[in-house]
Phi, psi and omega in degrees: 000160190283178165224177194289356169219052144319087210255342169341144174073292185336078238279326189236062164335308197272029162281350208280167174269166195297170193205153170191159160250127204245130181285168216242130180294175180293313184308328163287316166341338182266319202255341182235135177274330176167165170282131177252146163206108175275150169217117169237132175256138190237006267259337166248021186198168190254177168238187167220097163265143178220141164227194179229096180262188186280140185306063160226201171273167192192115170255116192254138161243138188222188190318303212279008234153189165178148191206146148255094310182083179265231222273171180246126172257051157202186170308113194265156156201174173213167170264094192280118141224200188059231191243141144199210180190168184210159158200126186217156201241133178269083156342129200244177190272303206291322176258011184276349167263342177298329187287283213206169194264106173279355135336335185274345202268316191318131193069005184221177193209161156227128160302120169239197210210120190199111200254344157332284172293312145326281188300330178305251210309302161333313215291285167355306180270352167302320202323161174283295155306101181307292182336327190267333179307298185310314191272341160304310177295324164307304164332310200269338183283294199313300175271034147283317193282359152277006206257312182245023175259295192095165161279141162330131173255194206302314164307297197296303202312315197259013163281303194322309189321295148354298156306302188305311195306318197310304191279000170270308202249123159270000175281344166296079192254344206231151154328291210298338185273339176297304175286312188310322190302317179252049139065029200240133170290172176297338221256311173294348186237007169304296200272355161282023176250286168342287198284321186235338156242001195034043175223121217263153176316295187296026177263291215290316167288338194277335182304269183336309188289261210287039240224294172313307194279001165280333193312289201312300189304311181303314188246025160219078172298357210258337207267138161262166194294327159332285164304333138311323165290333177272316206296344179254013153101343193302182182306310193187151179307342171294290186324328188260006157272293174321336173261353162257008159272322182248041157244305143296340150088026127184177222288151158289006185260349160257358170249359161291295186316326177328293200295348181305311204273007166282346164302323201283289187315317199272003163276336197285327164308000000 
């Protein structure tokens, strides 16, 4: 299972803005992987952050708003400027249908509206103190969503289940091998799949594999895409370009040279 310094997705780490993740009580765990909270001053220049994000929902609150953000089938990014902050809770599948149906979402959000929470969390990320700030903030997201989420029944505990074999066992490349795993039929993780992320299972796997193989390209220059296209099972290295052109919209030979050369600017400051 992931943990709070999980760098999976993170497609230009040293692009990021400061960033930490504050972890979820145990009681909370079925329903959250963690709390995110980036903060940035641009005050002369814009960012581009991209990420590969995890097939799940993502409830974010920021100055102007607050949304719920479901799963994605490409690459997400924004444009950062000014001064701002964001804090947003990374979903687990048992609690992303209690907010909302993510099928209505995919690739997409809905706003929602709790002003309650919103002045809670501003106040927070106000604090002098970040850290104590981050962890107030987190505090006040967390028991809203404990508040309307509930416990998990008997499905969603096994869409986690689910989510967890995918991000864990990389020997999981196939549906069919996915359902053996969960006690399922095809045709039964089709529609938990459907019902609690909306994203059909080999989406959810395929998600997870490049998520891996950007890591490996990003934090091993020595490996080649070849060699990363075998350790993760694709066909031949054309597969694992052909799926990183059409989820990310370029080559792995081009998005290795990227992190080079950002590596490169950020020793050069």
């Amino acid at each position: 299972p992931e943990t709070t310094a999980d760098q999976r997705g993170i497609l230009y780490p040293s692009r990021l803005p400061t960033f930490h993740r504050e972890p979820v009580s145990e009681a909370l765990a079925d329903r959250v992987r963690w709390i995110w909270i980036p903060r940035w001053d641009l005050r002369r220049q814009r960012d581009r952050q991209e990420v590969l994000p995890f097939p799940a929902c993502n409830l974010v609150v920021e100055p102007d708003g607050m949304a719920l953000h479901g799963p994605t089938t490409s690459i997400s990014y924004r444009e950062l400027e000014g001064r701002g902050w964001a804090v947003g809770a990374l979903l687990r599948p048992a609690a992303a249908g209690a907010l909302c149906s993510p099928s209505l979402i995919r690739n997409s959000h809905r706003p929602l509206e709790d002003p309650d929470l919103r002045t809670a969390v501003a106040d927070a990320m106000a604090d002098s103190n970040t850290t104590r700030g981050g962890q107030r903030a987190a505090s006040a997201l967390a028991d809203w969503l404990a508040q309307r989420t509930g416990p998990p029944q008997a499905m969603a505990l096994i869409a986690n289940k689910m989510e967890d074999v995918v991000a864990a066992d990389r020997s999981v490349l196939r549906v069919d091998q996915l359902a053996r795993r969960l006690d399922l039929s095809i045709r039964s993780l089709q529609r938990l799949c459907e019902k609690y992320i909306s994203l059909p299972p080999l989406a959810v796997i395929d998600c997870y594999r490049l998520q891996e193989a950007a890591q490996r390209l990003r934090e091993d220059p020595s490996v080649t895409v070849a060699q990363v296209a075998a350790e993760l099972d694709y066909a031949d290295h054309a597969h694992l370009t052909a799926d990183f052109r059409r989820v990310l919209g370029f080559s792995p030979s081009q998005y290795r040279q990227q992190t080079i050369s950002d590596r490169q600017a950020l020793s050069d400051r």
